[in-house]
C-alpha positions in Angstrom: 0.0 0.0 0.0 1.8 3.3 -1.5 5.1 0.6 -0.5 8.3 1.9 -2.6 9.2 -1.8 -2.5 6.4 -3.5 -3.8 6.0 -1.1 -7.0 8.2 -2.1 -10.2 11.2 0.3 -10.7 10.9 2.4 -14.2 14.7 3.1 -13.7 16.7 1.8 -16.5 19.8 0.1 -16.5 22.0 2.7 -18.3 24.8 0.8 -20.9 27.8 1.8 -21.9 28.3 1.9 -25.8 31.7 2.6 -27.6 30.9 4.1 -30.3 33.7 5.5 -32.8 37.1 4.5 -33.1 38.2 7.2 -31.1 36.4 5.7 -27.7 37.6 2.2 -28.0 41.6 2.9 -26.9 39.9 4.9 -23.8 37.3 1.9 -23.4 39.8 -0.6 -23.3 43.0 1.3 -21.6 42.2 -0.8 -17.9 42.0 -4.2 -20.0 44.9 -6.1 -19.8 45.8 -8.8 -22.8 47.5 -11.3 -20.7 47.7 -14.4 -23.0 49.9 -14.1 -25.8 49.7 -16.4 -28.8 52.9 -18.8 -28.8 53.1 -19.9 -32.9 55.9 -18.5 -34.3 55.0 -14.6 -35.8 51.7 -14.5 -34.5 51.6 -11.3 -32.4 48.4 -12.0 -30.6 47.0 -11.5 -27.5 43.9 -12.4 -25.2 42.2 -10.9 -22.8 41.3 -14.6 -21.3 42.3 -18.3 -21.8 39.6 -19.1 -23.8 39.9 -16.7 -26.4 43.4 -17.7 -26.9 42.4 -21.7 -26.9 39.5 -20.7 -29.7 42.6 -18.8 -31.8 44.4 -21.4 -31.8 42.1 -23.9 -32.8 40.8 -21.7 -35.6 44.1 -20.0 -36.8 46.8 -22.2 -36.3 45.4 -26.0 -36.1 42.1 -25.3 -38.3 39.8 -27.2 -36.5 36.5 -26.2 -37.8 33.2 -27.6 -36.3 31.1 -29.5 -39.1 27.1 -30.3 -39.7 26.6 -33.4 -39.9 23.5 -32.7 -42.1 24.4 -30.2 -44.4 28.0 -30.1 -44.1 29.1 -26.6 -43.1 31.7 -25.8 -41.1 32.0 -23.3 -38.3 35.0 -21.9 -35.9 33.0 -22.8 -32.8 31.1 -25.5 -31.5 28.2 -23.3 -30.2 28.2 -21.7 -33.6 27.4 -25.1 -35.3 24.7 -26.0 -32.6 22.7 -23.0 -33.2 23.3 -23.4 -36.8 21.6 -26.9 -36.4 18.8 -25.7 -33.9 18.0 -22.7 -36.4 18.5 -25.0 -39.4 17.6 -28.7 -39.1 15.6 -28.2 -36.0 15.1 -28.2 -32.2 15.1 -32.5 -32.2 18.5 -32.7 -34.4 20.0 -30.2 -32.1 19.4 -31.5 -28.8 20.2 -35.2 -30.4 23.6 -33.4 -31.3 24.6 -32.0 -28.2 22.9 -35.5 -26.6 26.1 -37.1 -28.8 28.5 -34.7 -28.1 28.4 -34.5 -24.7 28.4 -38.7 -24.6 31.7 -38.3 -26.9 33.6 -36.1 -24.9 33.0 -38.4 -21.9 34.4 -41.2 -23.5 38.0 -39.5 -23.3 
């Protein structure tokens, strides 16, 4: 009754956009690229493990991710499943990751 709490907040969240390539350098000067890229001439760097694991895979070792319907190929593993879910369906998708997941527990 008239309770600040119970009444739904109209505040919105504000976001931060860069916008320009003159804001990016400012946007990005407290980032620190910590993981470099090891191959040979590659001058690379990461802001996390994971992107650096992905660059590999896609730059250096080619690993691509392919349908097993149509036959594309994507960098990325999620890429390829929302390719499939969008594509060839909710039931091929979920039987994918289903086999996927059953694979990588095999190792």
């Amino acid at each position: 009754m008239g309770d600040a709490a119970a009444e739904p907040s109209t505040a919105k969240k504000k976001r931060f956009s860069v916008t320009g390539k003159h804001n990016l350098p400012e946007h990005c000067s407290g980032v620190r690229l910590k993981y470099e890229c090891s191959f040979p001439g590659c001058r690379s760097t990461f802001v996390n493990s994971h992107a650096l694991r992905i660059h590999v895979q896609n730059i250096h070792q080619g690993i691509k991710h392919e349908c097993p319907v149509c036959g594309k190929k994507y960098s990325q593993a999620n890429n390829l499943y929302m390719h499939i879910k969008k594509a060839h369906g909710e039931f091929v998708a979920e039987a994918f990751s289903a086999k996927s997941k059953s694979s990588k527990n095999v190792l």
